[in-house]
N, C-alpha and C positions, 0 to 999 in steps of 0.2 A: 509558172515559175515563182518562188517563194524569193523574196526581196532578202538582201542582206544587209541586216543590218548594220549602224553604226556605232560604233565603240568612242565612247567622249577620250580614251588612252591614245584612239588614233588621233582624234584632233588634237593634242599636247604635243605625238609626237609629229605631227606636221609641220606645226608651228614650229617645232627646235630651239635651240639652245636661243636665238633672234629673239624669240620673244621675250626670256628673260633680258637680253642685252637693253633689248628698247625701251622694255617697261622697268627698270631697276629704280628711278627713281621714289616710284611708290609700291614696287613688290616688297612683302616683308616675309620673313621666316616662315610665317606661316599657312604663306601665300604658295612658298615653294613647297611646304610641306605638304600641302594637299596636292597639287598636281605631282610629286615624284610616288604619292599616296597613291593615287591615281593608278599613273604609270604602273608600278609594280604589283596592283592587286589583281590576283589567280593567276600569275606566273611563277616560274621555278626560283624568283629569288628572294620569296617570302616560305619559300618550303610547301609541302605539302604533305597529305597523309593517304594511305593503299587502304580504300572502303571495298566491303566483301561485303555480298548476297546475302540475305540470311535464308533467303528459298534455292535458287541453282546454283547459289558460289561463285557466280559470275565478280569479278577483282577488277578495278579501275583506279587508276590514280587519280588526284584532286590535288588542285592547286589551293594554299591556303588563298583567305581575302584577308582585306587593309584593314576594315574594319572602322577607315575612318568615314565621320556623319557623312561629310560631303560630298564621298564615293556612293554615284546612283546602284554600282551593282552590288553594295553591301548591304541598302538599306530595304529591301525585300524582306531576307529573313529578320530583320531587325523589327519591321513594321509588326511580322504574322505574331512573334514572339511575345510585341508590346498588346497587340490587342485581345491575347490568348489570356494574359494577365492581368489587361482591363478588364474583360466579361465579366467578369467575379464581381467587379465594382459594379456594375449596370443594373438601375433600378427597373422595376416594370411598368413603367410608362412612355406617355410619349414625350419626344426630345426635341429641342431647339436647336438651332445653327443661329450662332449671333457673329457678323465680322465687324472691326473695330480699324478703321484707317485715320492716318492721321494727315493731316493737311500738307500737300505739295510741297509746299515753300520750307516746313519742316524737316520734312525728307533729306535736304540738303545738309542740314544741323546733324542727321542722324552716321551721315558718314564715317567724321572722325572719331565720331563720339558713340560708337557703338554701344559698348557693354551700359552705357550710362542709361542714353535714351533708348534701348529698345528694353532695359528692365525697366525704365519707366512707362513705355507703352502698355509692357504688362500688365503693371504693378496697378494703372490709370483705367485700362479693361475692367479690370477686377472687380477695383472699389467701386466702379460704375455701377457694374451687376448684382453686385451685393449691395449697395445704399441703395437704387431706385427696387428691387425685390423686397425689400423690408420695409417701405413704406409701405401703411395701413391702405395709400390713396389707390397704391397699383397690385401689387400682392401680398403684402404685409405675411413672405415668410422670410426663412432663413434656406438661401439656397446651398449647392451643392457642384462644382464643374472642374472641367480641364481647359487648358487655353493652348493653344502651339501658336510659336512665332513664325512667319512666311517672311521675306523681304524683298520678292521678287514679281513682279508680272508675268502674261506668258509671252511677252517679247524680250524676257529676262532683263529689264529694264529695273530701278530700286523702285520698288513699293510698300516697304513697312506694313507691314499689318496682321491683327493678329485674328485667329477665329478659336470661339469658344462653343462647348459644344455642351447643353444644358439641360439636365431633366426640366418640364414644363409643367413647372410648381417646387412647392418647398415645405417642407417641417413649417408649421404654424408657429412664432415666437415665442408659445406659451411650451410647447412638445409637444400636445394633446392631440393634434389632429394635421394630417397630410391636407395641404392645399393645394387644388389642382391651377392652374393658370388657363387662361382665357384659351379654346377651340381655333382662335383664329386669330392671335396674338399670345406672343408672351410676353413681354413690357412694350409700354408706349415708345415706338422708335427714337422721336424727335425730345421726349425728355434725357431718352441714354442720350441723344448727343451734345444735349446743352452738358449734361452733368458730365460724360467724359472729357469732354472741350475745356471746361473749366479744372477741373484738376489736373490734364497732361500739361497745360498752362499753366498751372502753379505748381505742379512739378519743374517745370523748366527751371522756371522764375528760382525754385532755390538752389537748383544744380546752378545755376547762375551768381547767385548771391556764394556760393561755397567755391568759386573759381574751379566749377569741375571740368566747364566744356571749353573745349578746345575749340579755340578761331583764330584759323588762318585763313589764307588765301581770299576765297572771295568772301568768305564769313568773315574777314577781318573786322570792317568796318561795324560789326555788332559788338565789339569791345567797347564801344562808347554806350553809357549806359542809358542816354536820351536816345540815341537810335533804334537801341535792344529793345525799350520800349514800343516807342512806334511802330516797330514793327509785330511786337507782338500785339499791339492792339489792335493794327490790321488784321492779325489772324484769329483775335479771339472771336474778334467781328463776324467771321466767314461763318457759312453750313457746315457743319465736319458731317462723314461719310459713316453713319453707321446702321449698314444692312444687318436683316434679320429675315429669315426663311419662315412659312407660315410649320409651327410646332407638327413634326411627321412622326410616324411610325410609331413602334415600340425597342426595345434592349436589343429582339433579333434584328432589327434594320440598324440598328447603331450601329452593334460588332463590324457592318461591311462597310456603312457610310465613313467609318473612324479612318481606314486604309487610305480616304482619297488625300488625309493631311497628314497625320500625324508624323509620318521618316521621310514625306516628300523633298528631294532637292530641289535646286533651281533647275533641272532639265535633267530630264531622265532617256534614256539611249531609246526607248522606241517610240519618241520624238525628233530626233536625226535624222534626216531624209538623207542625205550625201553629203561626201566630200570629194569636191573636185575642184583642182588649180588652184589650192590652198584657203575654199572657201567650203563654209560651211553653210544645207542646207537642213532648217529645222521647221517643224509643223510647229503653228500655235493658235489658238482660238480665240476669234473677233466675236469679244462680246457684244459690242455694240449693234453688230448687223446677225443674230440669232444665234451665237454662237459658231459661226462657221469658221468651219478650217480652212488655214489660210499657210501658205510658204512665205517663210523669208530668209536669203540668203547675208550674210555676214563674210567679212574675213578670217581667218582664222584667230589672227590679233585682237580684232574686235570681238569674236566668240569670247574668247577664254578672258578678255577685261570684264565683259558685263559676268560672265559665270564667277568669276573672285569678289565680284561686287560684295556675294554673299557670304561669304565663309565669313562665319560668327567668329568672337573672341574667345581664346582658351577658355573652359569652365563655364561657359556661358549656358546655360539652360532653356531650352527651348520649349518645353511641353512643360508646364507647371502644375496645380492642383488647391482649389481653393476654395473656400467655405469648405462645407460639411466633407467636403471629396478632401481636403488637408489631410497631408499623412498625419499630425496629431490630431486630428478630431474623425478622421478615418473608422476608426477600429470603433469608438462609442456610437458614432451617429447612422452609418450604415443599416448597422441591425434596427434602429431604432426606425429609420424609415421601411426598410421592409416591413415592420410588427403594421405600421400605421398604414401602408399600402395595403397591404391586404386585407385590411379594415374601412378601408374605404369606400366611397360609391360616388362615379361611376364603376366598374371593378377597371382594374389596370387591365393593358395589351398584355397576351401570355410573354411569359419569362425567359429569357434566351437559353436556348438547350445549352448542354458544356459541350464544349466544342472536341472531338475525338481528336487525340494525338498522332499528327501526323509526320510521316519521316522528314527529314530537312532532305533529301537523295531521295529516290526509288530508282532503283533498275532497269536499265535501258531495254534489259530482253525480258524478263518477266514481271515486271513493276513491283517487286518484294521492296520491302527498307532497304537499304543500304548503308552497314555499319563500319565505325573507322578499327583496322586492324591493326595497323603500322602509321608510327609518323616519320616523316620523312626532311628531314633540315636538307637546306638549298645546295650544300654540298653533296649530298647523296641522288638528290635527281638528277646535278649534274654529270655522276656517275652514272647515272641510268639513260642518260640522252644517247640519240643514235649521234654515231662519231660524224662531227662538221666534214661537209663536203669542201673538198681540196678547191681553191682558187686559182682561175686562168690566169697562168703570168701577161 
């Protein structure tokens, strides 16, 4: 017997109108925006549109989607769409995973101060990967990447953190020649994290001096500027956390590896185990003991506060592009590294195929496309619904 799954729309509406009641103090517009976002994606009151067969003519209605980021069931086609259009960008070599966290005690600072500090996260990743890449000591080239922001564990706890995902090597300083990066390394771990450490810190340090970040409550006390210190020299003090996977595959392994982050939320629906007596049961994986899967159950109150945890600020950007991969230096440096790839030696991993055009639908009876014929506004499905059954007085 095939499990049913769980819809995160059921858990909002469990919860009910309560949960905004209890949590008003710090829900904001845009908190309610995503969950009524939620709520109403692929039912009749976002409208929809009547797709037809292009092989037996078989007609089905479709409920539009919300379309917003932090709806898991929009960001599917969003993901296939994104990496359809990356492939194009994808050099023929092999590629790095680099993750970039930043220290606990920080985390806390990140809350209020969203938009500030996780573009500085970014912005701190970056410079890292591009200054220690460009020294002569380690690979003295000029690289190439994307970076997506995460802020979540997988016990949806706040984790900030960002992963970039890097050809393994770079354009030579001079342009002359492709540099490939170390077989078994692609930079010295423990130098990216002195050099990220140091710059997300003196990031801070001037969002500080410009009165950007917001401190209240328990961050009150770092309003005093002897304390802000002290405490940040305790942090600068620590190990900062920054993983790197030994340099895999080539272009064709990227296209799939990209799927596991890039339009990830913080809990995606076929990670819901159940909903029963107002609690929620979700699957998540215990890195520490080999990755195993493991249950935990929550409230429904409690679900849906660590799930808001994450909903980014208007306009915020979350997949970025930098060095050579920059949409201004995109369109020159590209071609330039191809001519010099395939002049190189060892020769590159073959080339990722273009990936065939696949329907967003196929056909529940003879798996043809499925194309939209008619669109349909929420008043016209409601004409089309079978007439509500009469109520027992």
């Amino acid at each position: 017997m095939q499990r049913r799954s769980v819809e995160l729309a059921e858990v909002i509406r469990d919860a009910g109108p309560t949960f905004t009641f209890r949590n008003h103090p710090w829900l904001t517009w845009l908190h309610l925006k995503v969950l009524v976002a939620i709520l109403r994606c692929r039912t009749a009151l976002l409208g929809g549109h009547v797709d037809a067969c292009s092989r037996c003519g078989h007609q089905a209605i479709r409920y539009n989607s919300c379309r917003n980021r932090h709806c898991p069931r929009c960001q599917t086609h969003a993901r296939d769409r994104w990496i359809e259009a990356r492939s194009r960008d994808l050099l023929p070599t092999a590629y790095a995973h680099v993750v970039f966290t930043i220290d606990h005690a920080l985390a806390r600072l990140a809350l209020p101060n969203k938009a500030d500090v996780y573009s500085l996260l970014m912005r701190a990743s970056a410079e890292t990967l591009l200054t220690v890449a460009a020294d002569p000591q380690h690979l003295g080239a000029e690289i190439g990447f994307f970076s997506v922001l995460h802020t979540w564990n997988q016990q949806l706890q706040h984790h900030p953190h960002v992963h970039c995902v890097v050809p393994a090597g770079g354009l030579a300083l001079d342009h002359t020649h492709w540099i490939h990066s170390s077989p078994r390394f692609f930079l010295p771990v423990k130098v990216r994290a002195r050099v990220f450490r140091g710059k997300f810190v003196e990031g801070l340090r001037e969002l500080y001096a410009d009165r950007r970040l917001m401190l209240e409550g328990v961050l009150a006390p770092l309003k005093n500027p002897h304390t802000l210190a002290e405490w940040m020299r305790t942090v600068h003090h620590k190990d900062w956390v920054v993983y790197a996977k030994r340099p895999f595959g080539g272009a064709e392994h990227v296209v799939h590896y990209l799927g596991r982050y890039t339009h990830r939320v913080a809990i995606s629906s076929h990670r819901l185990a159940s909903l029963e007596d107002h609690h929620v049961t979700f699957r998540w994986r215990d890195s520490r003991h080999g990755n195993k899967q493991r249950l935990m159950t929550l409230g429904v109150h409690e679900f849906l506060r660590r799930f808001l945890l994450h909903v980014l600020p208007v306009g915020f950007v979350r997949i970025r592009y930098f060095g050579l991969l920059a949409h201004r230096r995109r369109k020159e440096g590209m071609p330039l590294c191809l001519e010099l790839l395939a002049a190189s030696l060892p020769p590159p991993s073959p080339t990722v195929s273009e990936p065939p055009d696949r329907p967003m639908w196929t056909c529940p009876i003879c798996g043809g496309p499925m194309a939209v014929i008619e669109r349909l506004t929420p008043r016209q499905l409601r004409l089309r619904a079978p007439p509500a059954k009469a109520c027992c007085p």
